[in-house]
C-alpha positions in Angstrom: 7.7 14.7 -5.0 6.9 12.5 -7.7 6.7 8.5 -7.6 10.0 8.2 -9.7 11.8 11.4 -7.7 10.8 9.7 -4.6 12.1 6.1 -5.8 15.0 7.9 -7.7 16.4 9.5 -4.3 15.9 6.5 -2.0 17.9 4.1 -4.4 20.7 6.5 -4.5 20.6 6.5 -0.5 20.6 3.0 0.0 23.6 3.0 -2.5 25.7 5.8 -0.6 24.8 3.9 2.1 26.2 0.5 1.0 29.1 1.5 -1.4 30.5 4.6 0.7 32.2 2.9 3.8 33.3 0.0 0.6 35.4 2.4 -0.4 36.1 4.5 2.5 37.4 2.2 4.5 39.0 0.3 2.2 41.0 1.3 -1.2 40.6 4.8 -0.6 41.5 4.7 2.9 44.6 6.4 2.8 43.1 9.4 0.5 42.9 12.3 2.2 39.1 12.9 1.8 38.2 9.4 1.7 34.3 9.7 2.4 34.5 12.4 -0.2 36.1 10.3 -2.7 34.0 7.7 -2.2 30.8 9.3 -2.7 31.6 10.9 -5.8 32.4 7.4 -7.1 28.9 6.8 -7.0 27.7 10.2 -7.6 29.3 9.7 -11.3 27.6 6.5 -12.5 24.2 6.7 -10.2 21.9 9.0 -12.3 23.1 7.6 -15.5 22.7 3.9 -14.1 19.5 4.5 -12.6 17.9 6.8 -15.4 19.2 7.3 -18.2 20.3 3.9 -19.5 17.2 1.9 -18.1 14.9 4.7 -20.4 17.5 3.5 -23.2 17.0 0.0 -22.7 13.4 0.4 -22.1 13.5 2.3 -26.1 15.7 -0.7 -27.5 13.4 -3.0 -25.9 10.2 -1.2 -27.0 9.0 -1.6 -23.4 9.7 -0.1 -19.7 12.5 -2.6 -17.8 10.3 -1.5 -14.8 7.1 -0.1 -13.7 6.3 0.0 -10.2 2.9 -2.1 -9.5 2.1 -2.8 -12.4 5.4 -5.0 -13.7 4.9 -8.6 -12.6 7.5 -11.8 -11.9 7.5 -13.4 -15.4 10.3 -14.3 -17.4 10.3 -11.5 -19.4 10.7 -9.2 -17.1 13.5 -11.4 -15.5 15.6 -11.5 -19.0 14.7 -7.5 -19.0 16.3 -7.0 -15.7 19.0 -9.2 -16.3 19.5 -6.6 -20.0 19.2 -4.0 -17.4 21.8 -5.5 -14.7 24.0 -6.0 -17.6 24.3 -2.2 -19.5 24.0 -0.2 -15.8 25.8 -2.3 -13.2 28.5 -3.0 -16.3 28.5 1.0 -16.7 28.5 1.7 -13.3 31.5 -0.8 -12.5 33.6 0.3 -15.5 33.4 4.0 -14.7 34.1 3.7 -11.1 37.1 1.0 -11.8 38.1 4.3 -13.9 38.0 6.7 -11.3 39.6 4.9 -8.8 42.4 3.9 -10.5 42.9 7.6 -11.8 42.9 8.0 -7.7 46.1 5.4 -7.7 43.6 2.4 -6.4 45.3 -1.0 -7.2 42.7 -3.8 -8.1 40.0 -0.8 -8.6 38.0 -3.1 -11.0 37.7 -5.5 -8.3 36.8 -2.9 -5.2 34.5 -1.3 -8.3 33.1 -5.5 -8.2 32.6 -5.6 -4.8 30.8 -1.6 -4.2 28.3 -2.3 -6.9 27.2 -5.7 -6.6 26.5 -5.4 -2.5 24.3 -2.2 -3.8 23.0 -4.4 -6.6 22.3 -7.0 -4.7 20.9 -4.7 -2.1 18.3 -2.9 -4.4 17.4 -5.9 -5.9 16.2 -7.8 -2.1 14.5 -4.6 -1.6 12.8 -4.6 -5.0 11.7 -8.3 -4.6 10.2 -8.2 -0.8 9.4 -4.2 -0.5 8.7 -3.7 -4.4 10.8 -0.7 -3.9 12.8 1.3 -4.9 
């Protein structure tokens, strides 16, 4: 498995992990295949989030966001993750807002809020003490 597979797969864990029982247990609670629901939330916006839009960016920006030991803590690469933080967690929220209210969520934008920045916030501790994902 390659380097970004491995990374790739790992981030999407960790954000099953984090945003699943978000919405499981709360908006979509009364769904009738909740955990189901929930996952596919994520299961929309993840590869596009993770992949394809941060290769975009990286194109507009003539540069990688990220590379993996090799990228260090300057403020360029801050205002490049904070690009990055802006196009996919903004993509990521808007699409799942979508869905859920398509499910009959009220305040979906808000539960959308709330799902994606614990993962955000999540991958980006990991990031900045493990250097992964």
């Amino acid at each position: 498995m390659s380097d970004l597979a491995l990374r790739y797969a790992f981030a999407f864990v960790a954000t099953q992990l984090v945003e699943c029982p978000i919405y499981a247990r709360g908006p979509l609670r009364g769904h009738r295949r909740p955990w189901i629901a929930a996952f596919v939330a994520s299961l929309l916006t993840h590869p596009i989030a993770a992949l394809l839009l941060p290769a975009l960016l990286g194109q507009v920006l003539e540069r990688p966001v990220w590379v993996p030991g090799v990228t260090a803590l300057t403020t360029d690469f801050a205002l490049r993750v904070a690009a990055f933080g802006l196009v996919s967690e903004g993509f990521a929220v808007l699409v799942e807002a979508a869905y859920l209210s398509a499910l009959g969520v009220r305040r979906a934008l808000a539960w959308s809020l709330l799902a994606n920045g614990a993962s955000a916030g999540l991958g980006a501790a990991l990031t900045l003490t493990l250097g992964f994902p």
